[in-house]
TORFIDREN-281336 format. One record per residue (C-alpha): residue in three letters; x, y, z negated. Coordinates in pm, whole numbers, plus 50000, padded with zeros to 5 digits. Example, Ala and Ser with C-alpha at 12.3 -4.5 7.8 and 13.67 -1.06 7.14 Angstrom:
2
ALA512304955049220;SER513674989449286;
This chain:
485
UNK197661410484090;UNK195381431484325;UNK192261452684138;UNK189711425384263;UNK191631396484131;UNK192221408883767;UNK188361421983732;UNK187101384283970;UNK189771368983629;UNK188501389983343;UNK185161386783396;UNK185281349983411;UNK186821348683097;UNK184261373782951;UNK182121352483076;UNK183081320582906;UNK182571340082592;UNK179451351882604;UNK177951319082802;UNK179541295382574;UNK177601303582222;UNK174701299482471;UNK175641267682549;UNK176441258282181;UNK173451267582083;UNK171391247482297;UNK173291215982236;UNK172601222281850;UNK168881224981891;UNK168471183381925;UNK170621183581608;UNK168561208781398;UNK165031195981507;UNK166041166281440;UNK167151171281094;UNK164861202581017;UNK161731197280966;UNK159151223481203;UNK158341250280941;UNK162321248480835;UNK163131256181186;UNK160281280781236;UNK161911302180909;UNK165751299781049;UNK164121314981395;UNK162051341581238;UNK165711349381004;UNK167421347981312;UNK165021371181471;UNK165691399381186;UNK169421397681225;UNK169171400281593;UNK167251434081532;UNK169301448881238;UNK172501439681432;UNK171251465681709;UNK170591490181389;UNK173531483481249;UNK175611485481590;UNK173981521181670;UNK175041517282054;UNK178561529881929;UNK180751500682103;UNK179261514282515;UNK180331550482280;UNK183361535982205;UNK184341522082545;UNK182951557482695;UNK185331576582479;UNK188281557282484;UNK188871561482800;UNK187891594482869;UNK190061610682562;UNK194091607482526;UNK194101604282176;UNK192971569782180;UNK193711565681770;UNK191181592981725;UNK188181577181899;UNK189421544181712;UNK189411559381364;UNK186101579981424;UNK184301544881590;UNK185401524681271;UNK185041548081015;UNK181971557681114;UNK180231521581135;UNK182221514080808;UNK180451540980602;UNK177021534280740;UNK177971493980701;UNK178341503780298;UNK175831523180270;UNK173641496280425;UNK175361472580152;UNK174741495879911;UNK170761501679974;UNK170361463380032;UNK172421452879697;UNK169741479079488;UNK166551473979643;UNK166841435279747;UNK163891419679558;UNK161491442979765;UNK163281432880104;UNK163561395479990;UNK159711395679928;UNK158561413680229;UNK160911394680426;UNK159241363680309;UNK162801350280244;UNK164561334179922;UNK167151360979777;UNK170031334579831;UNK169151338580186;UNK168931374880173;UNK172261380780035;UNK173751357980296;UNK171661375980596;UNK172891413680414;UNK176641403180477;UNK176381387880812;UNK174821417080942;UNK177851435780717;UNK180841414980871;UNK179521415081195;UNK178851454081243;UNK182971456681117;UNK184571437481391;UNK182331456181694;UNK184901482481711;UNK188301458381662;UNK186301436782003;UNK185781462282169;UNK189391477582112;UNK190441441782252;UNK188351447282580;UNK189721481682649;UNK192961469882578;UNK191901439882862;UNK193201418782590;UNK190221392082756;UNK192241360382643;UNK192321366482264;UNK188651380782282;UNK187271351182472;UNK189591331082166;UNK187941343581883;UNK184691346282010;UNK184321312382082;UNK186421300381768;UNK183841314981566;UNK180731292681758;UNK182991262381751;UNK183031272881329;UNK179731280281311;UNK178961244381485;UNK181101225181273;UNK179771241080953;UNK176091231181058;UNK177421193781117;UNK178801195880800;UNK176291208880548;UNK172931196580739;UNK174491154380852;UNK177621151480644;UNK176841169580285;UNK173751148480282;UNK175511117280313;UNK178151125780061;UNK176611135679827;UNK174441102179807;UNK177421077879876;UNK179211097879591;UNK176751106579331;UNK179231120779062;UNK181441137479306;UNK182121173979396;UNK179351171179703;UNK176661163779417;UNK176951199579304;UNK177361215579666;UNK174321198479772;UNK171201206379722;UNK167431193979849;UNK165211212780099;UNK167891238680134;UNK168521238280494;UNK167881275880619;UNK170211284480362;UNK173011263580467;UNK172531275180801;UNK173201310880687;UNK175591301180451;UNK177461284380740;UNK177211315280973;UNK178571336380676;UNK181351318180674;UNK181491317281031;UNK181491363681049;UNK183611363680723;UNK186801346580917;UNK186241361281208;UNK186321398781066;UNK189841382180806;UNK191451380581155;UNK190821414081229;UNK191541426180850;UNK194851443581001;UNK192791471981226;UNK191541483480874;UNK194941480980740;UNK195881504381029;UNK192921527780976;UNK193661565980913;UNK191391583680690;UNK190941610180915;UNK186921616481124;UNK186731637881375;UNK183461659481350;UNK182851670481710;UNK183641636781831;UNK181411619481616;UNK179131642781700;UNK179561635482080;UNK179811593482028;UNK176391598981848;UNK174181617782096;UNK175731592782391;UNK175361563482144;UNK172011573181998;UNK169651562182370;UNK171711527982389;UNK170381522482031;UNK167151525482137;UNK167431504682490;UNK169131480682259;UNK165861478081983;UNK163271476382324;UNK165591443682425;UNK165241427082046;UNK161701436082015;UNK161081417082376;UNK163501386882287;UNK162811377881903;UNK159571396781779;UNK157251378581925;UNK158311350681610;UNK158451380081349;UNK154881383781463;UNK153991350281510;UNK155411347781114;UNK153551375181002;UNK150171373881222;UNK149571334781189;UNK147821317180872;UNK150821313580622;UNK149711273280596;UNK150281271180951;UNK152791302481069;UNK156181285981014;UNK155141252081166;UNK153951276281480;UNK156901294081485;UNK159361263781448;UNK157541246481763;UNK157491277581934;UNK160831283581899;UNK162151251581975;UNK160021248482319;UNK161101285182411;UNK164991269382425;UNK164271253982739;UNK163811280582938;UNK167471285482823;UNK168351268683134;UNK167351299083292;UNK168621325883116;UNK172221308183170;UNK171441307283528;UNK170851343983504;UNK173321350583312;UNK176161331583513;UNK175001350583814;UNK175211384683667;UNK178511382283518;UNK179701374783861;UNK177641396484038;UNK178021431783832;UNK181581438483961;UNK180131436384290;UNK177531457484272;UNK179391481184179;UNK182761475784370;UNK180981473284733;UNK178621506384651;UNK180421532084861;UNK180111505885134;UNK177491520185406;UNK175701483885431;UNK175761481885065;UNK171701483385033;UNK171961457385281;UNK174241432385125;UNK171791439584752;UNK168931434184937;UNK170811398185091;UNK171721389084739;UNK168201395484578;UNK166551377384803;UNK168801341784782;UNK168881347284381;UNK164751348084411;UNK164711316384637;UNK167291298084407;UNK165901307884068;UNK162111301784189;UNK163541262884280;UNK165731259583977;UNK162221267383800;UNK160161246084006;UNK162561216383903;UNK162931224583508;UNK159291225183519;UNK158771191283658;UNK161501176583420;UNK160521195383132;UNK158951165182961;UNK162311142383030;UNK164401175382914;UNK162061174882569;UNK162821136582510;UNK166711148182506;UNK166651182082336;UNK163961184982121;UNK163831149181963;UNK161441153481709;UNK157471150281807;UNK156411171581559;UNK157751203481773;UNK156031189482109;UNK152441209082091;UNK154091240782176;UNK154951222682470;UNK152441243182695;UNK154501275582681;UNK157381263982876;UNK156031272183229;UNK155391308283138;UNK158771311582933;UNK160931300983233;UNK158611323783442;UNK159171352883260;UNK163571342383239;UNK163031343183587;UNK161571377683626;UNK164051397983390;UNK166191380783649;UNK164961397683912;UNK164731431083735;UNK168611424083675;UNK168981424884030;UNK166541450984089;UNK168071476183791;UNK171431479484071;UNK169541513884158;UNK169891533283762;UNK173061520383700;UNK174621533184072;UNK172521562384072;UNK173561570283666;UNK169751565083540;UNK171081545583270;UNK168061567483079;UNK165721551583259;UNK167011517783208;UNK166111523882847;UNK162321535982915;UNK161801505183110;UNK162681483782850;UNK161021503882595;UNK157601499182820;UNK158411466582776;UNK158991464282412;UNK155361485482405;UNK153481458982612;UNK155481434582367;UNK153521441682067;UNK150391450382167;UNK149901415882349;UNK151341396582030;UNK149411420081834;UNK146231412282064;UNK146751375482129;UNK148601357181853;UNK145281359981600;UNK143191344981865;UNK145741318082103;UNK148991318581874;UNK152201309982070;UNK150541308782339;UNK149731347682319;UNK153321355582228;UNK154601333582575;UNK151641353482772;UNK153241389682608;UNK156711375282695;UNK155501372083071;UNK153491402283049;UNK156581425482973;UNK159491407783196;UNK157041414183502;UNK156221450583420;UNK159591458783371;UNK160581439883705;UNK157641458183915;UNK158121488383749;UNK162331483283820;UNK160891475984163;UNK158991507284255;UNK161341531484070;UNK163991520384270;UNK162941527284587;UNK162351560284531;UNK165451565484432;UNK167971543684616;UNK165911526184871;UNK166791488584919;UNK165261468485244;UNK164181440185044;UNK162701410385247;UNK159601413585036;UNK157541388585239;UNK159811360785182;UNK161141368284826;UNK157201370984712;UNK156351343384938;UNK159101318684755;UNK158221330784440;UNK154751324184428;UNK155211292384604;UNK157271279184328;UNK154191298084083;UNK151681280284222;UNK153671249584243;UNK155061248883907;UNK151571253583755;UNK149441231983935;UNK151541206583812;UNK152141215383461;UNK148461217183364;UNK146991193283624;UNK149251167983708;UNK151891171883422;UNK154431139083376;UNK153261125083721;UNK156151124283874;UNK155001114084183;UNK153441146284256;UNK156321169584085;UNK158951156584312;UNK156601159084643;UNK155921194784518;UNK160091195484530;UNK160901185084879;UNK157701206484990;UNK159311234984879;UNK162971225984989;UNK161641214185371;UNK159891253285351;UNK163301264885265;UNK165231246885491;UNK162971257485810;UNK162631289585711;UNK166281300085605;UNK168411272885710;UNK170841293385973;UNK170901323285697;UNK171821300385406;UNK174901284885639;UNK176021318885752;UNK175901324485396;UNK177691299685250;UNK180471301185523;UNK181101336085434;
């Protein structure tokens, strides 16, 4: 199996993996709005939010350590024990803080303490298998990975069907019964947790042998040297939460409490359909990361980036165009209940802004070739900056709609700011006039018919073929040399 084939075969199963929670996840959100009411949703999301951040704590950057170090060092059972050992005392001591101080968290949190106890080991079990997945990847063990990974969504799923439809249902068909006792009223958010804690507590039982293995033995100056490296991915890693779950922390924390959990429910449950996006984006830079990298010592390489950045614009400005003239037929089928609807009005902006930290995917080829990785991490911390002080500006006064605004606010810095960086470091002949001329064709397009002419079809689907007949006049020979290649 050639070098191309075996990274083209691993990466599609890596892939799968990390796509398919996606997926998972946005076929469950008809199923919990349906049976959650708003402000129940609204607390699982701003929950959610918090794990997503205190995983990144938690993590400390040291599985991109551990992959750095494991294959730079021949003692491969060193970087292993100093990796594990290292997340396992800081995962106890986490434990340990949380188990002695958790009425203060559970109040500022804003959270029951059954929930906090449930949120405290989640973010335990999951920091503890980190090291035995990445030890999987290194070992291109992609199968098994791609296996457990998804066994633990299919878990997690299963485990929501069965406490939030089936419990219910027991327990009232069988009112003496065992289910009487396991159910109980109004207690969805903590099923859900409940339900992923079962979910992280399996999935780390699998991997109970790699602490069976473990030798007591750290090694100082290594751990010194996986810290420093692992110490600015950290940081990258707590500008990307801030820009992706915040914004409902805030909204949580910013909003009137009779209204903030309703807000942040609706919010949250509009926001999912710009998902469609961020799988588009994602399927394309799975795919398209090996290649970047793989065809860089090619002389026309700048040439073949700029190719690819240009058709990925043109493609993902349409694909928005078209969710955003559905989006009321895509509500009917994912977000069932009509008490989420209001928030509604952010969807334009949301899949505008997926669309732009697509582009600054595309556009961040320079840092990574040119090992700016550093710089990677200051963009996103702009980003995480501009962030909070648009939520912190906005929500008191708009709400949502302030946090969708921020959300657009910091995916387009970062993408201009991506933009102008890298051409002055590793120049790329972008077509700029058509990639901006696409793009704000399919702005202008999308918007005028969102807030003037919203749910008349008539007028979304002539805004379609205007922009396809564009398209096809404009790049028709290119796209066919294209697609023949």
């Amino acid at each position: 199996m050639s070098i191309y084939t075996r990274i083209f075969k691993q990466t599609a199963i890596y892939g799968l993996a990390a796509v398919f929670p996606k997926v998972i996840g946005f076929f469950l959100v008809p199923f919990h709005t349906q049976v959650m009411p708003d402000q129940a949703y609204g607390q699982y999301s701003v929950v959610f939010a918090i794990i997503t951040f205190f995983n990144v704590i938690l993590a400390f950057g040291m599985e991109t350590a551990f992959f750095r170090y494991y294959n730079m060092q021949d003692n491969k059972k060193s970087v292993n024990n100093t990796a594990t050992l290292f997340l396992l005392f800081t995962t106890l001591c986490f434990l340990a803080v949380c188990f002695f101080t958790q009425e203060f968290w559970s109040s500022f949190l804003n959270i029951s303490s059954e929930v906090f106890q449930y949120v405290i080991w989640i973010l335990a079990l999951d920091t503890l298998v980190i090291i035995p997945f990445a030890k999987l990847r290194a070992n291109q063990r992609s199968a098994v990975y791609s296996v457990i990974k998804m066994g633990n969504v299919l878990l997690f799923t299963l485990l929501n069907v069965f406490f939030l439809y089936l419990l219910p249902k027991l327990a009232t068909a069988h009112p003496e019964s065992i289910w009487t006792d396991i159910y109980k009223e109004n207690y969805q958010v903590a099923f859900l947790f409940l339900a992923n804690l079962i979910a992280s507590l399996a999935t780390f039982l699998i991997f109970i042998k790699h602490y069976l293995q473990l030798k007591l033995s750290l090694d100082i100056t290594l751990t010194k040297q996986m810290l420093r490296y692992a110490f600015p991915i950290m940081i990258g890693g707590l500008a990307f939460a801030t820009n992706e779950g915040f914004d409902k922390i805030l909204l949580e924390r910013l909003l009137p409490k009779d209204i903030a959990l309703s807000q942040v429910g609706q919010y949250a449950a509009c926001y999912k359909l710009g998902l469609f996006m961020v799988l588009f984006r994602q399927a394309y830079t799975l795919g398209i990361e090996p290649f970047f990298f793989n065809y860089a010592k090619n002389d026309d390489a700048p040439i073949k980036y700029a190719t690819i950045t240009k058709y990925f614009t043109i493609i993902g400005s349409l694909i928005m165009l078209v969710i955003i003239v559905f989006s009321d037929v895509l509500k009917v089928l994912i977000i069932r209940n009509q008490e989420y609807w209001p928030a509604m009005s952010i969807v334009p902006m949301i899949i505008l802004a997926n669309l732009c930290m697509g582009i600054y995917t595309n556009l961040s080829v320079w840092y990574k070739l040119k090992d700016k990785t550093l710089i990677g991490a200051y963009i996103s911390i702009i980003g995480a900056i501009l962030t909070l002080i648009f939520n912190f500006a906005l929500i008191p006064y708009i709400g949502y709609i302030g946090s969708a605004i921020a959300t657009l606010i910091a995916y387009g810095a970062m993408m201009l700011i991506s933009y102008i960086l890298g051409q002055k470091y590793y120049p790329i002949p972008y077509d700029t006039k058509a990639i901006s001329g696409y793009f704000v064709l399919s702005i202008v397009f999308s918007f005028i018919y969102f807030y003037f002419f919203r749910e008349n079809y008539y007028v979304g689907i002539s805004l379609i073929v205007v922009y396809l007949c564009v398209l096809v006049k404009e790049q028709y020979t290119n796209l066919l040399r294209l697609l023949k290649r």
